[in-house]
C-alpha positions as a Markdown table, in Angstrom:
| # | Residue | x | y | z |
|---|---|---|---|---|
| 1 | Unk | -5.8 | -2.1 | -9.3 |
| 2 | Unk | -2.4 | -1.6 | -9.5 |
| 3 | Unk | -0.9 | -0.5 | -6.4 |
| 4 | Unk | 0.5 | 2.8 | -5.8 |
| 5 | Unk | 0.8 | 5.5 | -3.0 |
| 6 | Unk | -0.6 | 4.9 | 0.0 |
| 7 | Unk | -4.2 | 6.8 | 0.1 |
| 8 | Unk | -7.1 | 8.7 | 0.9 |
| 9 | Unk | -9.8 | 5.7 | 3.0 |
| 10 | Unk | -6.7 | 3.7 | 4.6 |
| 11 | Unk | -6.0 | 7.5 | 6.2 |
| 12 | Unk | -9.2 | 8.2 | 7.2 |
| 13 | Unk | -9.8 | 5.2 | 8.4 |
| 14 | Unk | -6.5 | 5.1 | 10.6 |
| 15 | Unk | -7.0 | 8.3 | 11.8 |
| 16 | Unk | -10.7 | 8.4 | 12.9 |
| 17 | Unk | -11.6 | 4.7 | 13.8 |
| 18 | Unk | -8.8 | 3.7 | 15.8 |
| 19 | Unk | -7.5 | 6.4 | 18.1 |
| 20 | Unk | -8.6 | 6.1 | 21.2 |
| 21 | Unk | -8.3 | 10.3 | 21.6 |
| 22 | Unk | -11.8 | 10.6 | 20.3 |
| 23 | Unk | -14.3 | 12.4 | 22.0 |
| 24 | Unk | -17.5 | 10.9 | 21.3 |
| 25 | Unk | -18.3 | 8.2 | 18.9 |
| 26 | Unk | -20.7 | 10.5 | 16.9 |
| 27 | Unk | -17.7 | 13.3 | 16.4 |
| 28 | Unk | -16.1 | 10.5 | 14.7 |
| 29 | Unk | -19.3 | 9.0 | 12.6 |
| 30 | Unk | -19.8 | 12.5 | 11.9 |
| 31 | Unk | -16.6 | 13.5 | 10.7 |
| 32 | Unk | -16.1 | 10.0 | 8.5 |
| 33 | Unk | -19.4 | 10.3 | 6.9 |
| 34 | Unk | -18.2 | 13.6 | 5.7 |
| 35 | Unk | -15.8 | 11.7 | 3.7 |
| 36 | Unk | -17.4 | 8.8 | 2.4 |
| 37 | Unk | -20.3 | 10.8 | 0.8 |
| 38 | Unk | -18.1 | 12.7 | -1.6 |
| 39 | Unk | -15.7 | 9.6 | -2.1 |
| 40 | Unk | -18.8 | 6.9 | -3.0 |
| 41 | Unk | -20.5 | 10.1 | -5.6 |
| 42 | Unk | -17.5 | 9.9 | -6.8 |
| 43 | Unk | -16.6 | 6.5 | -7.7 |
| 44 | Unk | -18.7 | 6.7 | -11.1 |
| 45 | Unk | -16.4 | 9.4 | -12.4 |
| 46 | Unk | -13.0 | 8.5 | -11.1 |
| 47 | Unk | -13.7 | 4.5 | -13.4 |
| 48 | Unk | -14.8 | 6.6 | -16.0 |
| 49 | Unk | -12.3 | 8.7 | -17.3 |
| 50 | Unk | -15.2 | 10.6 | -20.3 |
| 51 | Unk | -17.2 | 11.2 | -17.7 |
| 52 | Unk | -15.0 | 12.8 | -15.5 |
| 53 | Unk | -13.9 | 15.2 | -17.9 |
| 54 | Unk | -16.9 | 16.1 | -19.7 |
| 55 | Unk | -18.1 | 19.5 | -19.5 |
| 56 | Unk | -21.4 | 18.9 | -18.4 |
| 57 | Unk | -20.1 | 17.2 | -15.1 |
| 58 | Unk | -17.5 | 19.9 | -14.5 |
| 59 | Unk | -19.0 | 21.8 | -11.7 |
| 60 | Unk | -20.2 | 18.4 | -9.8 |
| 61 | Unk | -17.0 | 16.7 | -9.9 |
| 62 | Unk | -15.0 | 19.5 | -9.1 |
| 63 | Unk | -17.0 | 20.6 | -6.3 |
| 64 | Unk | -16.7 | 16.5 | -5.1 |
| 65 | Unk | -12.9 | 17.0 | -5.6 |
| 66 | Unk | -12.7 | 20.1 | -3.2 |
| 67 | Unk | -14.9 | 18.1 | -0.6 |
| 68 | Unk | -12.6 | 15.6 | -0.3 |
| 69 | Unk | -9.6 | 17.5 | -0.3 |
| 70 | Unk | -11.1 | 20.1 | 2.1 |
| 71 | Unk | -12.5 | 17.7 | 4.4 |
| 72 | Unk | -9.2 | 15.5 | 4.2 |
| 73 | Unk | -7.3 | 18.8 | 5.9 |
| 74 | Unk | -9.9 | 19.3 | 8.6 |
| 75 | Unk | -9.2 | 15.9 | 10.1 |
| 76 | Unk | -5.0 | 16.2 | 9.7 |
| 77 | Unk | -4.8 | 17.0 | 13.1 |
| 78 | Unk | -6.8 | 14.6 | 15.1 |
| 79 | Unk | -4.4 | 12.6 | 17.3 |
| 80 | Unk | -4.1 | 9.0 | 16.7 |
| 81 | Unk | -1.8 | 6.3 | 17.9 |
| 82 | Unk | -0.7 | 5.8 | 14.0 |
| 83 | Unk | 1.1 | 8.5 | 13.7 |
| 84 | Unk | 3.9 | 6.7 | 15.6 |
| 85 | Unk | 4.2 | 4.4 | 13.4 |
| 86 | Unk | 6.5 | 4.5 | 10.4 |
| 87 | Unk | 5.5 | 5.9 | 7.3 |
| 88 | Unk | 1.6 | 7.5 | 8.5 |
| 89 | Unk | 2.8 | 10.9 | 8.9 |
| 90 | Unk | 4.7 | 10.4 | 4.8 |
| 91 | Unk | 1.4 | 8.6 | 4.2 |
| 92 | Unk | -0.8 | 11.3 | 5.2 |
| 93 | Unk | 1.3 | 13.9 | 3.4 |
| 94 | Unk | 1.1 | 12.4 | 0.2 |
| 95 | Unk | -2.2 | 12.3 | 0.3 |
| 96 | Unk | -2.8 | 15.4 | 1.0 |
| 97 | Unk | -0.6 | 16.8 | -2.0 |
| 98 | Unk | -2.6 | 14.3 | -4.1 |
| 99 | Unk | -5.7 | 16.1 | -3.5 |
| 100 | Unk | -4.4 | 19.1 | -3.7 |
| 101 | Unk | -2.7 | 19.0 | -7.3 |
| 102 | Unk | -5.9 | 16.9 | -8.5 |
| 103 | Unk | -7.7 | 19.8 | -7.3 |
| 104 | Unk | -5.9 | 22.4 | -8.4 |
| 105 | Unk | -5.6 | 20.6 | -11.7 |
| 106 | Unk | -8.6 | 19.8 | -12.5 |
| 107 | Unk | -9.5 | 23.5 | -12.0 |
| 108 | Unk | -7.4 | 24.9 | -14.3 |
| 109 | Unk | -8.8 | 22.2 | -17.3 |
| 110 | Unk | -6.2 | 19.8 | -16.8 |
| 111 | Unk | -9.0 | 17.1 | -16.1 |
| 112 | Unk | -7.5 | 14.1 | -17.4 |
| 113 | Unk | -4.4 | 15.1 | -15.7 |
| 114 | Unk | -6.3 | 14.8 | -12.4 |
| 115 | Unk | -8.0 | 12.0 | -13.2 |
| 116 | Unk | -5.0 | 9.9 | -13.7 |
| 117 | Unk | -4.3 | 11.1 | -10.8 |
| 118 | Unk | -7.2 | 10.1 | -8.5 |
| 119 | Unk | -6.8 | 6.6 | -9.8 |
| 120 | Unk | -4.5 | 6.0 | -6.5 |
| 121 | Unk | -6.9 | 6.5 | -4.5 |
| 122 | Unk | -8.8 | 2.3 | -4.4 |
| 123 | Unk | -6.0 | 0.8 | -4.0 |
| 124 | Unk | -3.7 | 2.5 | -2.4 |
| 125 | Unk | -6.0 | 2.7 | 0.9 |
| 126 | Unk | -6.2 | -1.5 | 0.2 |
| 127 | Unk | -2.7 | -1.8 | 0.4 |
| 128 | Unk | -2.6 | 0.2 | 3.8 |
| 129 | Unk | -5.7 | -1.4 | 5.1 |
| 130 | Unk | -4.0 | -5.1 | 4.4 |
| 131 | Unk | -1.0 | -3.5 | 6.4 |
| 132 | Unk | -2.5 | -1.7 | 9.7 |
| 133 | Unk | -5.1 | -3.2 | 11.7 |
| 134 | Unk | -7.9 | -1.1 | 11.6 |
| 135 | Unk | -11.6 | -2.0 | 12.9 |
| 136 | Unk | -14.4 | -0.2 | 10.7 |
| 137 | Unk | -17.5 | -2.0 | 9.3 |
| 138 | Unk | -19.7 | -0.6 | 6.3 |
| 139 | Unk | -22.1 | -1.6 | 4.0 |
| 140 | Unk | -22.0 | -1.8 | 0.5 |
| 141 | Unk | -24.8 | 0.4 | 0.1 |
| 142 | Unk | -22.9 | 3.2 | 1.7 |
| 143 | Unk | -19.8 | 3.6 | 0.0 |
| 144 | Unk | -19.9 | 1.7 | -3.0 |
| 145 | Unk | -21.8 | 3.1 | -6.2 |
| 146 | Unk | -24.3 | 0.5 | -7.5 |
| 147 | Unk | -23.1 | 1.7 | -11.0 |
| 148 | Unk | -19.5 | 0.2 | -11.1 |
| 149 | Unk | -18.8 | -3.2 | -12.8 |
| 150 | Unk | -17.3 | -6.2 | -11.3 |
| 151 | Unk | -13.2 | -4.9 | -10.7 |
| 152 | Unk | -14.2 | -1.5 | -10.6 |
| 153 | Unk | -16.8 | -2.8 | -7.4 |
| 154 | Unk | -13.9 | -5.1 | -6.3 |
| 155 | Unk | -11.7 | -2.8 | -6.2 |
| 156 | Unk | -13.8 | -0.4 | -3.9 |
| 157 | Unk | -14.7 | -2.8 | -1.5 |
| 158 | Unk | -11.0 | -3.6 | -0.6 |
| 159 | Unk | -10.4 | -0.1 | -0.4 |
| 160 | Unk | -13.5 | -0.1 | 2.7 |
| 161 | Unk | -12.3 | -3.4 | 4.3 |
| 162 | Unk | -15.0 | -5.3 | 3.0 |
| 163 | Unk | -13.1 | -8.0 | 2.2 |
| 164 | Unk | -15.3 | -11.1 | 2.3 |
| 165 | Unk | -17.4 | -9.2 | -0.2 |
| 166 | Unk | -14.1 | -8.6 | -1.9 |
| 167 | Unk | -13.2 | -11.5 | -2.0 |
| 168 | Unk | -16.4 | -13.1 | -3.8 |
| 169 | Unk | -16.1 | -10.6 | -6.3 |
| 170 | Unk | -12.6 | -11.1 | -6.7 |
| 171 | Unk | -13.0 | -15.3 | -7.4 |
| 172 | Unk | -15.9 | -14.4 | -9.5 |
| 173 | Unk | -13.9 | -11.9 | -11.9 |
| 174 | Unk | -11.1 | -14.9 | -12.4 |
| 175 | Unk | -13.7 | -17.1 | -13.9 |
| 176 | Unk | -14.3 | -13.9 | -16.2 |
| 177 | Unk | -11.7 | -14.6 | -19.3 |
| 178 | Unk | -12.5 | -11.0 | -20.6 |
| 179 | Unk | -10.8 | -10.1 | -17.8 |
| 180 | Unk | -7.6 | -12.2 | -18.3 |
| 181 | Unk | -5.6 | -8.9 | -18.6 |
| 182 | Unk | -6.4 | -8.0 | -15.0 |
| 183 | Unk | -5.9 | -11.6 | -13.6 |
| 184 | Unk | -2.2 | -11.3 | -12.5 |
| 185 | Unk | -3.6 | -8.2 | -10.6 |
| 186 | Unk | -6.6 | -10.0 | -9.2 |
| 187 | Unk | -4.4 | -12.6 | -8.3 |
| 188 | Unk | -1.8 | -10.4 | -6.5 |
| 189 | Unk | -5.0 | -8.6 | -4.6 |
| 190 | Unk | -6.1 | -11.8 | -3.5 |
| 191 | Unk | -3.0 | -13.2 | -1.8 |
| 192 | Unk | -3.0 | -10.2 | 0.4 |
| 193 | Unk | -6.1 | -11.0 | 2.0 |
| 194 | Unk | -5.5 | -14.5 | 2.4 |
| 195 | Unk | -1.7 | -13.8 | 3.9 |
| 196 | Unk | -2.8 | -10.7 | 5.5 |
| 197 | Unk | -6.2 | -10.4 | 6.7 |
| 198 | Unk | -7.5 | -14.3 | 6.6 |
| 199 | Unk | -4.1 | -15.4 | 8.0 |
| 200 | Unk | -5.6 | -19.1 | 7.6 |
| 201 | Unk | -2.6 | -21.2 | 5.4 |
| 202 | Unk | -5.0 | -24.0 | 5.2 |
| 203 | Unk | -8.0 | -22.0 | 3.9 |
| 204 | Unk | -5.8 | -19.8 | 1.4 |
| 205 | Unk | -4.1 | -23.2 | -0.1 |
| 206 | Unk | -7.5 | -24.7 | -0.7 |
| 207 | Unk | -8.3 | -21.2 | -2.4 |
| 208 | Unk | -5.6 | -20.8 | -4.8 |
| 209 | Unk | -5.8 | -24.6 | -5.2 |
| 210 | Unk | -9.3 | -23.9 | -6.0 |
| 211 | Unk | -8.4 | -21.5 | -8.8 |
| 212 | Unk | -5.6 | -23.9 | -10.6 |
| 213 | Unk | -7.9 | -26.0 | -11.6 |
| 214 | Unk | -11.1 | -23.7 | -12.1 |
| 215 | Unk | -10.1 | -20.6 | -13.7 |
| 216 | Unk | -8.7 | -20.2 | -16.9 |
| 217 | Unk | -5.6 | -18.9 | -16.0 |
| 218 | Unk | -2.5 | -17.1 | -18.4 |
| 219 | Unk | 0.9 | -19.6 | -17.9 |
| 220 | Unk | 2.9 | -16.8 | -15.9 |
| 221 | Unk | -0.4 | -16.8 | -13.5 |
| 222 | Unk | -0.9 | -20.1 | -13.4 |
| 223 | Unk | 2.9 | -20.5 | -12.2 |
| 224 | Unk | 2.6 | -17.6 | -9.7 |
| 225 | Unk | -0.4 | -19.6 | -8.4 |
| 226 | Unk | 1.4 | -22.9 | -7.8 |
| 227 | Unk | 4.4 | -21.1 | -5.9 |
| 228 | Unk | 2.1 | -19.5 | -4.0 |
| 229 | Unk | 0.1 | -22.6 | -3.2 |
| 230 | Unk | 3.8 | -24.4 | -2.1 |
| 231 | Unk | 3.8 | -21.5 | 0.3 |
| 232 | Unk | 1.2 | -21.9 | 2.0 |
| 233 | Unk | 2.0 | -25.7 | 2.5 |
| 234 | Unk | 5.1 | -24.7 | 4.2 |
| 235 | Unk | 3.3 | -21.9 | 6.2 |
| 236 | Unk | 0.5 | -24.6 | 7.1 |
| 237 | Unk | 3.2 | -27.5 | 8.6 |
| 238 | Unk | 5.8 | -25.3 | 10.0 |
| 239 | Unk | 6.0 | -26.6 | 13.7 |
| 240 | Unk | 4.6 | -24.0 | 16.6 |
| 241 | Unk | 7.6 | -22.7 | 17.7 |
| 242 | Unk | 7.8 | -19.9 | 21.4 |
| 243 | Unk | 8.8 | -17.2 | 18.7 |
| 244 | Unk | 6.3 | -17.7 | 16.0 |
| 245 | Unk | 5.4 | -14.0 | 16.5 |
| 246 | Unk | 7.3 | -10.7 | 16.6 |
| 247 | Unk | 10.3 | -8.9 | 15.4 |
| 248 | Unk | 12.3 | -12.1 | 15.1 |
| 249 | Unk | 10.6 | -14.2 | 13.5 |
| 250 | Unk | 9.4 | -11.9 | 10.8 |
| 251 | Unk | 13.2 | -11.2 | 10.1 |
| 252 | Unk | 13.4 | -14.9 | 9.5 |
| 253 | Unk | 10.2 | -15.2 | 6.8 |
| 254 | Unk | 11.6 | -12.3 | 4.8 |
| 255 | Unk | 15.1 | -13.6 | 5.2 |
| 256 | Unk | 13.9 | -17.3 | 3.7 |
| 257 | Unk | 11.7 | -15.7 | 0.7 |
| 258 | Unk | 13.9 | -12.8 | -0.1 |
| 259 | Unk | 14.6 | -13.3 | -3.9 |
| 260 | Unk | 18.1 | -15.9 | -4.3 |
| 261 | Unk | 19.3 | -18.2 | -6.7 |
| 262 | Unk | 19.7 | -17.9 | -10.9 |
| 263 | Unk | 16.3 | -17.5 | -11.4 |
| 264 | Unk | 15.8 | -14.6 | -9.0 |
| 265 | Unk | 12.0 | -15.9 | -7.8 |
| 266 | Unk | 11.4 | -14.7 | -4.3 |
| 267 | Unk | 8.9 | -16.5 | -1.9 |
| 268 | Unk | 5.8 | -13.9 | -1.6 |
| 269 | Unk | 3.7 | -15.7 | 1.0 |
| 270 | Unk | 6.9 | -15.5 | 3.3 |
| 271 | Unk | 7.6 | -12.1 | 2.3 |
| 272 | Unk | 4.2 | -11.1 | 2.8 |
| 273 | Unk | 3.7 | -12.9 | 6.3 |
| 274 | Unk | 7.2 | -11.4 | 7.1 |
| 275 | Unk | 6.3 | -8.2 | 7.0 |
| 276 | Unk | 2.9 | -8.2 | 8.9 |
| 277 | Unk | 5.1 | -9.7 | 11.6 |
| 278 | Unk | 7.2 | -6.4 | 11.6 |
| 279 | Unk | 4.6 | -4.2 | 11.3 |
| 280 | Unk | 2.7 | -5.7 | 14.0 |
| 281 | Unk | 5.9 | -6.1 | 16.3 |
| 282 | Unk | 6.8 | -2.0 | 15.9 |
| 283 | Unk | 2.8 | -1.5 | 16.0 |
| 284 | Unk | 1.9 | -3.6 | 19.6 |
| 285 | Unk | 5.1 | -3.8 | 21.0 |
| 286 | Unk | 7.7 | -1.8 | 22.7 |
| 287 | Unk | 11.1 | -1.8 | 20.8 |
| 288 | Unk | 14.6 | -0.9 | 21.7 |
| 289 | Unk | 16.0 | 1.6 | 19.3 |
| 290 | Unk | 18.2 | -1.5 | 17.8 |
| 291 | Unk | 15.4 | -3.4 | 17.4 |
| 292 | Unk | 13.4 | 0.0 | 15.9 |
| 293 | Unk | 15.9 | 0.2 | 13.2 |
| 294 | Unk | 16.1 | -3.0 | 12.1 |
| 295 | Unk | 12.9 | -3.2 | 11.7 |
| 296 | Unk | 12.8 | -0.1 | 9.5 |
| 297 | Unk | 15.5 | -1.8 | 7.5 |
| 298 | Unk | 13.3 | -4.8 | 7.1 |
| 299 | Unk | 10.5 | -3.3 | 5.9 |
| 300 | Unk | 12.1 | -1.4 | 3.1 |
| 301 | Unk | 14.0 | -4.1 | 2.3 |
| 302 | Unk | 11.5 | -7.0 | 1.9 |
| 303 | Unk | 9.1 | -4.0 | -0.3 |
| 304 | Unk | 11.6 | -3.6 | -2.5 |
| 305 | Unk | 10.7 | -7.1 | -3.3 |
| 306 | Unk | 7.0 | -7.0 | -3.3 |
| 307 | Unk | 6.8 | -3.4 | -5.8 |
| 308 | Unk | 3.8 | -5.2 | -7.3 |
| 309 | Unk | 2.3 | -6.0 | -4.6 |
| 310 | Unk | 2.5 | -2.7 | -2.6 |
| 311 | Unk | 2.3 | 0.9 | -3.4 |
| 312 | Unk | 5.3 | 2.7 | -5.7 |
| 313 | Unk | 8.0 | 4.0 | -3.3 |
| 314 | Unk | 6.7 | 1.9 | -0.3 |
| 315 | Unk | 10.0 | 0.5 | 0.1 |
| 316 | Unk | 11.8 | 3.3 | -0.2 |
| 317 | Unk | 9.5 | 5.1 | 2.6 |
| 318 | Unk | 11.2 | 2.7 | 5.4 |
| 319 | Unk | 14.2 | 2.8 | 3.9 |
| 320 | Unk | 14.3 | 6.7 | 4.0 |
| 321 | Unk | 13.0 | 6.6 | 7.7 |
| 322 | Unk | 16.0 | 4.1 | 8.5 |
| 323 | Unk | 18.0 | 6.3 | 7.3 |
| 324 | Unk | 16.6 | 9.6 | 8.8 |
| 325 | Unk | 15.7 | 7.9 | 12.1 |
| 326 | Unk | 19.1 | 5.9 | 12.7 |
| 327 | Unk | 21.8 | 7.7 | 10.7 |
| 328 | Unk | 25.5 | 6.2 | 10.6 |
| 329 | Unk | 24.7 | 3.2 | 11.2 |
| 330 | Unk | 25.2 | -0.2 | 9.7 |
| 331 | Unk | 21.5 | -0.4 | 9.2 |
| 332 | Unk | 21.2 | 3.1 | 7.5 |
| 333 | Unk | 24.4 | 2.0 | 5.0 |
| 334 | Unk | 22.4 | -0.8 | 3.8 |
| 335 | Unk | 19.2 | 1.4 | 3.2 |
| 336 | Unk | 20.7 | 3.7 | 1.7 |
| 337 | Unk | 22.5 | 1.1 | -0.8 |
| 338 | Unk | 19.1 | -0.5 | -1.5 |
| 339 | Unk | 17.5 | 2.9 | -1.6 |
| 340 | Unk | 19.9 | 4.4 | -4.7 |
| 341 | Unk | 20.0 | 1.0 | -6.3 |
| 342 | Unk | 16.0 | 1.3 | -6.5 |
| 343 | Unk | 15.9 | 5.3 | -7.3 |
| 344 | Unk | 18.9 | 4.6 | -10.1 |
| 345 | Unk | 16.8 | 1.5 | -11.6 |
| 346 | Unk | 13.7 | 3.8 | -11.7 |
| 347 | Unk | 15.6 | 6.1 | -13.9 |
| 348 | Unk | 17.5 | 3.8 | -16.3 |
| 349 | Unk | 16.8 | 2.8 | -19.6 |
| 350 | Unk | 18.0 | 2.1 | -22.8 |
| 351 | Unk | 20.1 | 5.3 | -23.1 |
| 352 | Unk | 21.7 | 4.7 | -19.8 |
| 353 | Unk | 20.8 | 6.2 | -16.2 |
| 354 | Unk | 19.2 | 9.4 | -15.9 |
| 355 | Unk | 18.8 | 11.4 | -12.6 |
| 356 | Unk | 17.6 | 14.9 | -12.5 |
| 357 | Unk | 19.6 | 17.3 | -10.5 |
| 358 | Unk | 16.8 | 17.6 | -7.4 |
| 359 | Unk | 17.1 | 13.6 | -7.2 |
| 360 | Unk | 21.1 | 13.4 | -7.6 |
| 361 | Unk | 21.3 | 15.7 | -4.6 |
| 362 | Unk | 18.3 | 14.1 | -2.7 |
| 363 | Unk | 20.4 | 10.6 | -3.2 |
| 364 | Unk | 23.8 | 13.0 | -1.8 |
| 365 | Unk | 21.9 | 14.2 | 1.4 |
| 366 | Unk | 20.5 | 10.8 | 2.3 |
| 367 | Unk | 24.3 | 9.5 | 1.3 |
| 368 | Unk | 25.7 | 12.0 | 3.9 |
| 369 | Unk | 22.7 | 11.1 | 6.6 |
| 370 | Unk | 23.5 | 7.1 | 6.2 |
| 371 | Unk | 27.1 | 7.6 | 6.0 |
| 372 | Unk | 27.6 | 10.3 | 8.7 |
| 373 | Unk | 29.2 | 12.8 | 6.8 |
| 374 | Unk | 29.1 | 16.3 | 7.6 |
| 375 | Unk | 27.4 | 18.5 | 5.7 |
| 376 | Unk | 30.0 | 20.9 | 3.2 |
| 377 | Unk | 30.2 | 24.7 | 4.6 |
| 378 | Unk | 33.0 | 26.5 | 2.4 |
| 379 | Unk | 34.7 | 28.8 | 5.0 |
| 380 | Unk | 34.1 | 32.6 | 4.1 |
């Protein structure tokens, strides 16, 4: 369940169920069951790694793969109010080259390849569905495979917004200790819906309250837990104030849990309620360009924070958009300090720092962008 690109269902569901270009609401049932057929026959093989690549399922899975991918490119174009927001066009890009390698992979025997690959599908779309507000309703008969076990169901069922079902599952698995090396995971999952979806500081105290004393948590968890918990205590008694919603007052929350201090521990539930603020103010509301950019410059900041939480690179996305969107500007500078600090860190080990030659130049473009630098032309 760990979090990485942003995927396949959080796109199709952005793309078909929201936009208000449709032209009929069976074009759009139509066109979604042609996804979710191939994606639920294909659960079973994408949590079973010898199943997908044995030879006896080669033609079925394959053929499952190409669905997807194929029916993923007829819908690119359908208009949709998300693509103005930041990051769905990236989103929707990297998606598309996900399916397309796994595809091609797979094809030419690199099966495992492609099935490590496919594993970003569950959770990236539950990362992007805790993020944009998207209406859809299923049931669990129609997208999830009866066949998978407990995570591998939970998993799927945050992937399709089910998330009361999710959640159950979720609370069930923690009182699970064979499953005490996916708790922190679990865990992490959970917070997003309570901070996210449930938005209810009361309710999601009482839960994680619930879980100190109930589930037989590892010390790191069970200290994660209780910060968490003191977070939503804060969240529950702040005072209603006449800017409790918006641009501002997310810059505040990520401001106040942004990570300070010797020990370096950031507040998640402010971080987390921050940037659903942001999100929603660039999502419902009409920004200045000033007010555009900082918000980009928020939400790849505050990311950087929450890595585990969210989907590799997600902070770097809205930092790169800051940058491309706004360049020479104070705002870009700062994303684009952040944004090398997080690309250098990715490549740096016990032999030093790394960079290949296509990110070094990547890193000097986006330097020149932010900075406003023209670009070199050698006189002939």
């Amino acid at each position: 369940m760990t979090p990485l690109k942003p995927s396949l269902t959080c796109l199709i569901l952005t793309a078909l169920f929201v936009s208000s270009y449709h032209s009929s609401a069976e074009e759009v049932r139509g066109s979604m069951r042609s996804l979710l057929t191939p994606l639920r026959e294909l659960q079973p093989y994408m949590v079973d790694e010898v199943a997908f690549t044995d030879r006896e399922h080669h033609d079925e899975v394959g053929a499952l793969i190409q669905e997807l991918r194929t029916n993923l490119h007829s819908i690119e174009g359908i208009p949709s109010r998300y693509q103005s927001l930041p990051g769905f066009q990236d989103n929707l890009k990297n998606l598309a080259e996900l399916l397309d390698d796994a595809s091609r992979r797979f094809s030419e025997g690199k099966t495992s390849y492609a099935w490590w690959r496919l594993q970003r599908v569950p959770t990236d779309c539950f990362t992007c569905h805790a993020t944009y507000k998207v209406e859809s309703h299923y049931s669990n008969e129609e997208v999830i495979a009866q066949s998978l076990k407990p995570l591998e169901r939970a998993r799927f069922l945050l992937a399709t917004r089910q998330f009361s079902q999710a959640k159950e599952a979720l609370l069930k698995i923690l009182q699970d200790p064979s499953y005490s090396i996916h708790f922190s995971q679990v865990l992490r999952s959970l917070l997003l819906v309570e901070t996210r979806v449930s938005k209810d500081p009361k309710e999601g105290g009482a839960v994680f309250k619930r879980i100190l004393t109930s589930a037989p948590l590892p010390a790191e968890d069970a200290s994660a837990v209780k910060r968490w918990v003191g977070g939503f205590s804060e969240w529950a008694s702040a005072k209603p104030s006449k800017d409790n919603s918006g641009l501002k007052a997310g810059e505040r929350l990520i401001l106040a849990g942004a990570a300070r201090g010797i020990d370096f521990r950031q507040d998640e539930v402010a971080l987390l309620r921050g940037t659903a603020l942001v999100h929603d103010s660039i999502e419902t509301q009409k920004l200045s360009l000033p007010q555009r950019r900082k918000a980009l410059y928020l939400l790849g900041y505050a990311y950087t924070q929450l890595s585990q939480f969210f989907t590799e690179g997600w902070g770097e996305m809205y930092l790169e958009q800051c940058i491309h969107e706004f360049p020479n500007t104070l705002e870009s500078k700062w994303a684009f300090s952040i944004y090398r600090e997080s690309v250098v860190n990715d490549f740096t080990g016990s032999g030093g720092s790394h960079l290949p030659d296509e990110v070094k130049l990547h890193l000097e473009d986006l330097r020149q962008q932010a900075f406003g630098e023209p670009v070199f032309s050698p006189r002939l």
